[in-house]
Backbone as JSON, one array per atom type, in Angstrom:
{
  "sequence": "XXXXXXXXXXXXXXXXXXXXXXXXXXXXXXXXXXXXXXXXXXXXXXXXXXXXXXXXXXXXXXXXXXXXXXXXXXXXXXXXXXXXXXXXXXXXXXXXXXXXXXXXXXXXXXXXXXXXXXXXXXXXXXXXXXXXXXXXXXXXXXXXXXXXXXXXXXXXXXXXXXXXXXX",
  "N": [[0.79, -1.16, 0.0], [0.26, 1.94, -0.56], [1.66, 4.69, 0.91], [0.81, 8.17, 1.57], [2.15, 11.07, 2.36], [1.85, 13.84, 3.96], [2.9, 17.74, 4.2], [2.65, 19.45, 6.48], [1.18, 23.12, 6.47], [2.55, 25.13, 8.0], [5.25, 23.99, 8.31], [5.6, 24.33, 5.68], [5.84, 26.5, 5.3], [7.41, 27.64, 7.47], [9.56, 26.54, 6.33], [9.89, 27.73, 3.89], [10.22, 30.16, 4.98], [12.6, 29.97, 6.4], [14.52, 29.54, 3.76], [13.99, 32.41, 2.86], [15.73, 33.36, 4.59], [18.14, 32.55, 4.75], [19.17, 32.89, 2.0], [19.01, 36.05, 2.44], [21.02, 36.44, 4.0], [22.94, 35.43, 2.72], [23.02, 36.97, 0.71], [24.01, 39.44, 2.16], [26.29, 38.31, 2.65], [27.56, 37.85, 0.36], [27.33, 40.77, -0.4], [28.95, 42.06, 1.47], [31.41, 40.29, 1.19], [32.18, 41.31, -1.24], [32.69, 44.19, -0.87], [34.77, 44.03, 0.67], [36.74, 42.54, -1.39], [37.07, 44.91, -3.28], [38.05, 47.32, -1.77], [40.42, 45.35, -0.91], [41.13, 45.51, -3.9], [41.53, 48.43, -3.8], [43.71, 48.6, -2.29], [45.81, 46.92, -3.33], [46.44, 48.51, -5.89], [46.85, 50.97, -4.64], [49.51, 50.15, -4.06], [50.87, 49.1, -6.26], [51.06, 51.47, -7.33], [53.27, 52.56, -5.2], [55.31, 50.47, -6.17], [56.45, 50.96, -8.62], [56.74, 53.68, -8.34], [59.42, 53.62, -6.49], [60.6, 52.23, -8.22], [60.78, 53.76, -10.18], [62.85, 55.42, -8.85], [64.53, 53.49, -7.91], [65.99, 53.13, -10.62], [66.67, 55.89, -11.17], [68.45, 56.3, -9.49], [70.76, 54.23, -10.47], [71.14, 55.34, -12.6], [72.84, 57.62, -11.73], [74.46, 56.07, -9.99], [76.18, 54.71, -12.35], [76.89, 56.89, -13.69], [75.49, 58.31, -15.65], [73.78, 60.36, -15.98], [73.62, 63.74, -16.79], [74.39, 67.25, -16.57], [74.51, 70.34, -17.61], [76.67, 72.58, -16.43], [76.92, 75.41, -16.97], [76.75, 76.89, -19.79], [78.46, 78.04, -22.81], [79.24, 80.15, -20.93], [80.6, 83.73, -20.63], [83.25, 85.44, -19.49], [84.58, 88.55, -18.3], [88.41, 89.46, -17.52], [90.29, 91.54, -15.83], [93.65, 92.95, -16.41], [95.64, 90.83, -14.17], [93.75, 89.79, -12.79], [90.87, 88.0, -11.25], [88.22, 85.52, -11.41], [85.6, 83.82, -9.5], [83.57, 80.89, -9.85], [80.51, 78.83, -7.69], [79.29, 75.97, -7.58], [76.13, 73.7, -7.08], [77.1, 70.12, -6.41], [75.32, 67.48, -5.52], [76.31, 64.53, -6.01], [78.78, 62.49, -6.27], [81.37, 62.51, -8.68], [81.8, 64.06, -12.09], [83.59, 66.84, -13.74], [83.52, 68.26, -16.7], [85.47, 70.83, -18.14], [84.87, 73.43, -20.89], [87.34, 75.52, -22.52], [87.68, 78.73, -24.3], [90.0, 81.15, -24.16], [90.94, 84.87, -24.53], [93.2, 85.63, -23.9], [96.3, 84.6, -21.71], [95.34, 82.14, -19.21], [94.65, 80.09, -16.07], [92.61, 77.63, -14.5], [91.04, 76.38, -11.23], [90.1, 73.84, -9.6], [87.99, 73.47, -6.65], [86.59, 71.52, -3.54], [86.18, 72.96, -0.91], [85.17, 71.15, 1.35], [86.16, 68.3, 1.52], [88.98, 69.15, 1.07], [90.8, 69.11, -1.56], [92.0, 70.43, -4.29], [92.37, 71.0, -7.37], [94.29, 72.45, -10.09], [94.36, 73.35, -13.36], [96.21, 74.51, -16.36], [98.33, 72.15, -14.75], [100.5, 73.63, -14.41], [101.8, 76.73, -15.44], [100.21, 78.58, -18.48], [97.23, 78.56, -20.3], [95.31, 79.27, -23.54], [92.93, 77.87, -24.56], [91.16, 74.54, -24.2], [90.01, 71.41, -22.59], [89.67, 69.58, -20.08], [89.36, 67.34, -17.31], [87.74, 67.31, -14.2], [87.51, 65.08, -11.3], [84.58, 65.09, -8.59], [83.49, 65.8, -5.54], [81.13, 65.28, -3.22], [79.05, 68.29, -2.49], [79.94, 71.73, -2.14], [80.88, 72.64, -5.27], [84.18, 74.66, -6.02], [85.1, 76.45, -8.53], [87.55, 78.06, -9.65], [88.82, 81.12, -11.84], [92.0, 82.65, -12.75], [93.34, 85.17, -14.63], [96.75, 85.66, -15.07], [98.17, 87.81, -16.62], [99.72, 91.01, -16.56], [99.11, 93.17, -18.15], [97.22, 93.54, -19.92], [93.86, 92.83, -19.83], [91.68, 89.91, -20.25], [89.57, 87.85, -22.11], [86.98, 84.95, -21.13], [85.73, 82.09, -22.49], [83.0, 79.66, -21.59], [82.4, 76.12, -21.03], [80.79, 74.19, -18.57], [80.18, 70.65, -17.61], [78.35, 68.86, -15.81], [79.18, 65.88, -14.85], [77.19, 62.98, -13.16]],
  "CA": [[0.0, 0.0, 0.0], [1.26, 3.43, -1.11], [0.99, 5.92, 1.81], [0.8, 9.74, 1.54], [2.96, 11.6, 3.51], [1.26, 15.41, 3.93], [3.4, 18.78, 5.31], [1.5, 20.74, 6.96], [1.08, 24.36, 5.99], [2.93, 25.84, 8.85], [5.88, 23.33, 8.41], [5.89, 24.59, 4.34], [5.81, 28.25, 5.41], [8.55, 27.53, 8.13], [10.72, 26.06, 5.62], [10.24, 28.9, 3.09], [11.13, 31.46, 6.14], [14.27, 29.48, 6.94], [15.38, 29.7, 2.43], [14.37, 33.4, 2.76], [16.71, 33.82, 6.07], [19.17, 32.4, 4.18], [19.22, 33.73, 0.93], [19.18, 37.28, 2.72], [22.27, 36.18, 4.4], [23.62, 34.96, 1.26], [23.19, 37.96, -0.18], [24.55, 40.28, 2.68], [27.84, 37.81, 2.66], [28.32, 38.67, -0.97], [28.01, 42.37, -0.45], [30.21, 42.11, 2.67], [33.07, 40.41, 0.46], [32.65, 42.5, -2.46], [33.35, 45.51, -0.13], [36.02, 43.44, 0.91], [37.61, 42.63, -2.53], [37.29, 46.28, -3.38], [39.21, 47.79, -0.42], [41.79, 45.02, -1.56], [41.6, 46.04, -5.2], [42.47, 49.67, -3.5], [44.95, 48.52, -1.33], [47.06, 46.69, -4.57], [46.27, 49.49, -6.69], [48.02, 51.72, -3.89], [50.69, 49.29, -3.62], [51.64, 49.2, -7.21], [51.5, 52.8, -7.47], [54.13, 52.64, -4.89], [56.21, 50.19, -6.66], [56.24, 52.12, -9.38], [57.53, 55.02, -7.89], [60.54, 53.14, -5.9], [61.49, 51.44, -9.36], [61.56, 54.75, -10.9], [63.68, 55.84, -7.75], [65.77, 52.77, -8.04], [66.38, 53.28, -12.0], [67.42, 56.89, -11.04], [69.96, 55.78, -8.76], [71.2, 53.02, -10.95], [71.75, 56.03, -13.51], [73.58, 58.24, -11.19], [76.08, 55.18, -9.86], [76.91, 54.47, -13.7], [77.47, 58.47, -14.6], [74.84, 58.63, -16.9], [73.04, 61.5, -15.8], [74.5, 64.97, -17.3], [74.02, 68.77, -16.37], [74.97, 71.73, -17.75], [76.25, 73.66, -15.27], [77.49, 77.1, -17.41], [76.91, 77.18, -21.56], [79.36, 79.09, -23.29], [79.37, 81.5, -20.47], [81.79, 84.44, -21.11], [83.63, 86.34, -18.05], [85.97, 89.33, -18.96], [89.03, 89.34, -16.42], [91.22, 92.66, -15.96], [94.53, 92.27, -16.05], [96.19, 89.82, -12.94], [92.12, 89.21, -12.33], [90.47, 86.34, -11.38], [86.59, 85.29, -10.75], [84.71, 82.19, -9.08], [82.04, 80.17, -9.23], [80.5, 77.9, -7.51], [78.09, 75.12, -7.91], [75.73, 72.73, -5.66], [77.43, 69.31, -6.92], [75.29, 66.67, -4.64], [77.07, 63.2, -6.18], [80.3, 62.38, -6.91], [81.08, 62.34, -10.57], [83.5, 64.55, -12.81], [82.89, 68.35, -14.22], [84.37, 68.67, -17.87], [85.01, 72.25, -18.7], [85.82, 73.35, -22.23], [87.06, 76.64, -22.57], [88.7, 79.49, -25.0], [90.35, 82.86, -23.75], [91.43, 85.59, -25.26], [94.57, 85.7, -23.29], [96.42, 83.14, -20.88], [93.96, 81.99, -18.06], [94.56, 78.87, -15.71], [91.64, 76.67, -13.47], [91.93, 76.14, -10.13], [88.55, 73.39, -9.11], [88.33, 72.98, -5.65], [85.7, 71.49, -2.7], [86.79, 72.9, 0.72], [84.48, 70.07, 2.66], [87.23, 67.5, 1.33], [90.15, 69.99, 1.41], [91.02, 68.92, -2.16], [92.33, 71.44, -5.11], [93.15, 70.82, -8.72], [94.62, 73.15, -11.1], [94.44, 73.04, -14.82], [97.03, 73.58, -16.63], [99.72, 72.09, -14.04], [101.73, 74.71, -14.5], [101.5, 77.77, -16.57], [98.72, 79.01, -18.67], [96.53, 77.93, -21.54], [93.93, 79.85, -23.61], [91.88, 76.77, -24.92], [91.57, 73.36, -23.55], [89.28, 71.08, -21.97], [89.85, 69.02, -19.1], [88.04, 66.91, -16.25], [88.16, 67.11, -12.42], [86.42, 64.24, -10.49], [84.09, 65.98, -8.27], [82.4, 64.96, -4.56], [79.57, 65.32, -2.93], [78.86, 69.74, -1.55], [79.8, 72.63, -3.38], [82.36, 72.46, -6.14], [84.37, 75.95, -6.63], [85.89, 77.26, -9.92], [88.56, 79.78, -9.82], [89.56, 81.28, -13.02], [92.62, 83.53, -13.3], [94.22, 85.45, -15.89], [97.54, 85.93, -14.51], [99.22, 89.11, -16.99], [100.12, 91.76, -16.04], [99.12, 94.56, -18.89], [95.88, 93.44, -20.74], [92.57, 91.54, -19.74], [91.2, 88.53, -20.72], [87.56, 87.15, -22.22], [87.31, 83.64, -21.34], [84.19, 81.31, -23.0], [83.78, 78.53, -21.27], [81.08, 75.29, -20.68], [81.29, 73.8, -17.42], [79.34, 69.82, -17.73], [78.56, 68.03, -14.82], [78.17, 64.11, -15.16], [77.2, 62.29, -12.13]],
  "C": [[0.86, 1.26, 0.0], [0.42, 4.63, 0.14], [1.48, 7.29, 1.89], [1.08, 10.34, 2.91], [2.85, 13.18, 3.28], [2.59, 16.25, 4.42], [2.41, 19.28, 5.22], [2.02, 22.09, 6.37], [2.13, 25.07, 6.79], [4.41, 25.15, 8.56], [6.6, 23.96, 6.87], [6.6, 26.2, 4.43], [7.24, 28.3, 6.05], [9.7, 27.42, 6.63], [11.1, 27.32, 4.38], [10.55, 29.97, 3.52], [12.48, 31.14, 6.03], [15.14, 29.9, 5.2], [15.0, 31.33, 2.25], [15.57, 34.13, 3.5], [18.03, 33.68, 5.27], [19.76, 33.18, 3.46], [19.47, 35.58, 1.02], [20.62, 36.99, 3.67], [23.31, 36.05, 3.65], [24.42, 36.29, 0.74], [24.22, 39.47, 0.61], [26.21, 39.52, 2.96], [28.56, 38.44, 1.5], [28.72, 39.68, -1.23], [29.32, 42.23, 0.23], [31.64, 41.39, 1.56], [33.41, 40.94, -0.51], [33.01, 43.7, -1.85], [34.47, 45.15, 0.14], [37.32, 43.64, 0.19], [37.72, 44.31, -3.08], [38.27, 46.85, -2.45], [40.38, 47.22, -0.84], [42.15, 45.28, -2.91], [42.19, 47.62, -4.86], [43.53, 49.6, -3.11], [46.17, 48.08, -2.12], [47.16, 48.07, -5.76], [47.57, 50.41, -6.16], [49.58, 51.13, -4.1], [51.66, 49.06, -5.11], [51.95, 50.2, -7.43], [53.2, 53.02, -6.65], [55.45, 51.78, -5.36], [56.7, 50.87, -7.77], [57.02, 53.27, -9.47], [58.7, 54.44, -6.94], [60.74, 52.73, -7.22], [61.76, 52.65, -10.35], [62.83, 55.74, -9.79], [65.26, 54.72, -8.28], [66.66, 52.77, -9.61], [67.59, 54.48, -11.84], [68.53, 56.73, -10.41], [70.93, 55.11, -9.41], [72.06, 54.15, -12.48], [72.91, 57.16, -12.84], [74.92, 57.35, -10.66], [76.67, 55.08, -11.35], [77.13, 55.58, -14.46], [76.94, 58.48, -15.5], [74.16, 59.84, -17.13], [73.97, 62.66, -16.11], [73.43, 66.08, -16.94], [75.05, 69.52, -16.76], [74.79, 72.8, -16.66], [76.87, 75.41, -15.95], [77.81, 76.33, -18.84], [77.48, 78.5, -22.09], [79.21, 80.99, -22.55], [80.95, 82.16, -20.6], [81.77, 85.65, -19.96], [85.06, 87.47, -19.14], [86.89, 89.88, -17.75], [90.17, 90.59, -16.92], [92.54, 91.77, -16.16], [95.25, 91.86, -14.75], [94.57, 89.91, -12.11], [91.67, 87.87, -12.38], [88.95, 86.79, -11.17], [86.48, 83.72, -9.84], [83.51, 82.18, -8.89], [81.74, 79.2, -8.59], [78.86, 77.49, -8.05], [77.87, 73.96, -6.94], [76.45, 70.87, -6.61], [77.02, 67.84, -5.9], [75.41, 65.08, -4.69], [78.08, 62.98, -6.45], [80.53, 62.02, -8.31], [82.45, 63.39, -10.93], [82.67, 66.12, -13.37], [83.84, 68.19, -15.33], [83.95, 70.14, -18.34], [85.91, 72.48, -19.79], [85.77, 75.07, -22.2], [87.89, 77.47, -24.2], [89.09, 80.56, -24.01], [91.01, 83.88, -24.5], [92.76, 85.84, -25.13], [95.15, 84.81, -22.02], [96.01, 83.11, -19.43], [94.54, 80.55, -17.63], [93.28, 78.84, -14.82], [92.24, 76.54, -11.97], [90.13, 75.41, -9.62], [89.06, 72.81, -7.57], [86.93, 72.42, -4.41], [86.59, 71.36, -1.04], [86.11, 72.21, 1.77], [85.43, 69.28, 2.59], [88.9, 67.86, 1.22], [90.93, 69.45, 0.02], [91.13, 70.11, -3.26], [93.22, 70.99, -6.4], [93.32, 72.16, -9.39], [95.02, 72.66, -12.62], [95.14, 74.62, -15.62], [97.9, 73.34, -15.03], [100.36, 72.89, -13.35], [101.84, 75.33, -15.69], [100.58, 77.95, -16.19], [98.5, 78.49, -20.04], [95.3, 79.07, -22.2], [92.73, 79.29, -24.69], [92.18, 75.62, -24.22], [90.37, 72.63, -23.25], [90.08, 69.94, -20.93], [88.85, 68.77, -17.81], [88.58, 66.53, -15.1], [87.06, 65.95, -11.8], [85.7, 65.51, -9.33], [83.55, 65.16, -6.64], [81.15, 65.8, -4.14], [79.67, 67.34, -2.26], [78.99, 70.52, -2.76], [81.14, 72.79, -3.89], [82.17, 74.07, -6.77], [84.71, 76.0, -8.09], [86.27, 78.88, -9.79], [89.19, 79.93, -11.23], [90.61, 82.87, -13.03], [93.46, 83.96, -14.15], [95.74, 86.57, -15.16], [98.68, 87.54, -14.98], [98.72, 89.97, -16.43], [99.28, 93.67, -16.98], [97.64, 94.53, -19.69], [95.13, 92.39, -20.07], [92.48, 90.44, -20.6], [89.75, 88.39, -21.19], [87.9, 85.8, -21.78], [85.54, 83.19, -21.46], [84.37, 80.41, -22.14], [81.88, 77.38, -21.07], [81.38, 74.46, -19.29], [79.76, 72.19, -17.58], [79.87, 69.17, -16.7], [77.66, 66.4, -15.27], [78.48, 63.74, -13.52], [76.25, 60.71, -12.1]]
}
């Protein structure tokens, strides 16, 4: 014999309370981790931004240890020196690297590059004077001088000159 097995009404209703309970649970889990995953899609977002910006940091660095980076620090600037006159300049030089300066003069002029934090002083030429040339001083880290004088006695000087900093 085949016997029929009823739910009651209250038992049907129950059960369709309990798959709405759910289903509204369901649905407030899903928000809740899509707010979630969002926040973490901000939080990598941020996070690459910042790689990003350290790898263009670390590039820059990577070009300054291998002296790739160049500045012009003085284009064919032109000083006019009395006679037994000198000038100086200086410049902020904050890596170690080299300054190549190319010059002319109208009359004989020596270099004198110096940074008094390291108590170091080159002169170009040697000994004498020159009134073309180029030549390169290593350079460190503060402020790198340039003395230029034109040592006669009876007539001034022009001197051109480019002053390139690689670091």
């Amino acid at each position: 014999m085949s016997e029929k097995k009823s739910v009651s009404r209250t038992t049907a209703i129950m059960l369709g309370v309990i798959c709405i309970i759910l289903a509204i649970c369901l649905a407030v889990a899903v928000i809740n981790y899509q707010m979630i995953i969002n926040e973490k899609d901000k939080t990598i977002a941020s996070l690459n931004n910042q790689i990003s910006n350290l790898q263009s940091q670390v590039d820059n660095l990577n070009s300054i240890v291998s002296l790739k980076k160049v500045e012009i620090l003085e284009k064919d600037k032109t000083v006019n020196l009395p006679a037994g006159g000198h000038t100086t300049f200086y410049y902020s030089t904050p890596y170690s690297g080299y300054i190549r300066i190319d010059f002319t003069a109208s009359g004989p002029v020596y270099f004198r590059v110096y940074n008094p934090s390291y108590g170091y002083s080159i002169r170009y030429p040697e000994s004498g004077t020159e009134t073309s040339g180029r030549f390169i001083v290593p350079v460190l880290p503060g402020t790198t001088y340039v003395y230029i004088e034109h040592p006669a006695l009876l007539i001034g000087a022009s001197v051109t000159f480019t002053i390139t900093y690689v670091y």
